[in-house]
C-alpha positions in Angstrom: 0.0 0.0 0.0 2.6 2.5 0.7 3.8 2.5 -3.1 0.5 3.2 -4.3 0.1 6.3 -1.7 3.9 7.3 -3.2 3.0 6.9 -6.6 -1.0 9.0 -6.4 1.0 11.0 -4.2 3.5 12.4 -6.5 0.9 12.0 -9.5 -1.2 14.5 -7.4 1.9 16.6 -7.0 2.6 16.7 -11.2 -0.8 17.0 -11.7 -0.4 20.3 -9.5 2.6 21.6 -10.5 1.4 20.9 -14.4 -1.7 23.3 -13.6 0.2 26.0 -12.1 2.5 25.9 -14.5 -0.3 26.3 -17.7 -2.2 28.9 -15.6 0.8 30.9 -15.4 1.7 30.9 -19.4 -1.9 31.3 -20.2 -2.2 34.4 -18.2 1.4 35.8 -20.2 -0.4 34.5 -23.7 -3.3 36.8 -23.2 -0.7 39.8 -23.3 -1.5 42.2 -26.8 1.4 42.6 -29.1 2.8 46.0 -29.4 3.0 47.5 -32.8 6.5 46.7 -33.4 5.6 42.9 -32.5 2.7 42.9 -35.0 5.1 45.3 -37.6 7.4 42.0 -37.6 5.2 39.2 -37.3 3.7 40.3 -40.6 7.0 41.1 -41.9 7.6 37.0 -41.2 5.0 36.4 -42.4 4.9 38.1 -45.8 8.7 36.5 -46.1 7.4 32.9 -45.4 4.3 33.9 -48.0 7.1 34.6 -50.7 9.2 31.5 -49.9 6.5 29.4 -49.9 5.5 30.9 -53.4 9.0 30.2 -54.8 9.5 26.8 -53.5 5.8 26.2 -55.2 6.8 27.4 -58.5 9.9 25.3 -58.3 8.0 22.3 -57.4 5.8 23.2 -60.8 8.9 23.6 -62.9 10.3 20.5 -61.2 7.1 18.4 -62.0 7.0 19.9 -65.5 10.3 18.3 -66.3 10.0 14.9 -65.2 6.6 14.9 -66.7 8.3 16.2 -70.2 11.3 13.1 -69.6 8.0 10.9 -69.4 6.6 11.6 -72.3 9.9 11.1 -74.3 10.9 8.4 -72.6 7.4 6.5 -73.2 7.7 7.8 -77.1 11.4 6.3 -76.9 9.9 2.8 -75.2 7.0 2.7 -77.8 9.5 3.5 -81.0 11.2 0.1 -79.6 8.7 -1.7 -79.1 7.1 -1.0 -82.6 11.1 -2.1 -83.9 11.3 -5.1 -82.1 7.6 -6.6 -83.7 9.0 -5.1 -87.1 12.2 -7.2 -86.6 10.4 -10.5 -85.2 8.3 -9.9 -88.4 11.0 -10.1 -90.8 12.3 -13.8 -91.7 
């Protein structure tokens, strides 16, 4: 029995600390932003806007390209295919 007191003991104990703890950085969340905070949050987040855009268009090109190697390289495996009948046609 003693174990079990430690252990809802010191469960009780976290589960106390843990609420202080989260009252206390709630209370610091609800704080405004001054202007200069809100001047560079947007700042962040119009450069992360921007990045995000490039690396999109990047992706795009990216895709483009393999998609381009597909299609020759499906033309190229059809050309062979369409050779190799012709040749097992011939005697």
């Amino acid at each position: 029995m003693e174990t079990r007191t430690r252990i809802l003991a010191g469960a009780a104990i976290s589960a106390l600390i843990a609420t202080i703890t989260l009252t206390s950085v709630a209370s610091h969340a609800s704080t405004p932003s001054s202007p200069a905070e809100r001047a560079a949050t947007a700042e962040l987040n119009r450069a992360v806007t921007l990045s995000n855009a490039a690396a999109d268009e990047h992706s795009r090109v990216l895709e483009a390209q393999y998609q381009e190697q597909m299609r020759r390289y499906e033309a190229q495996q059809a050309q062979y295919r369409a050779r190799l009948a012709e040749l097992s046609r011939q005697p």
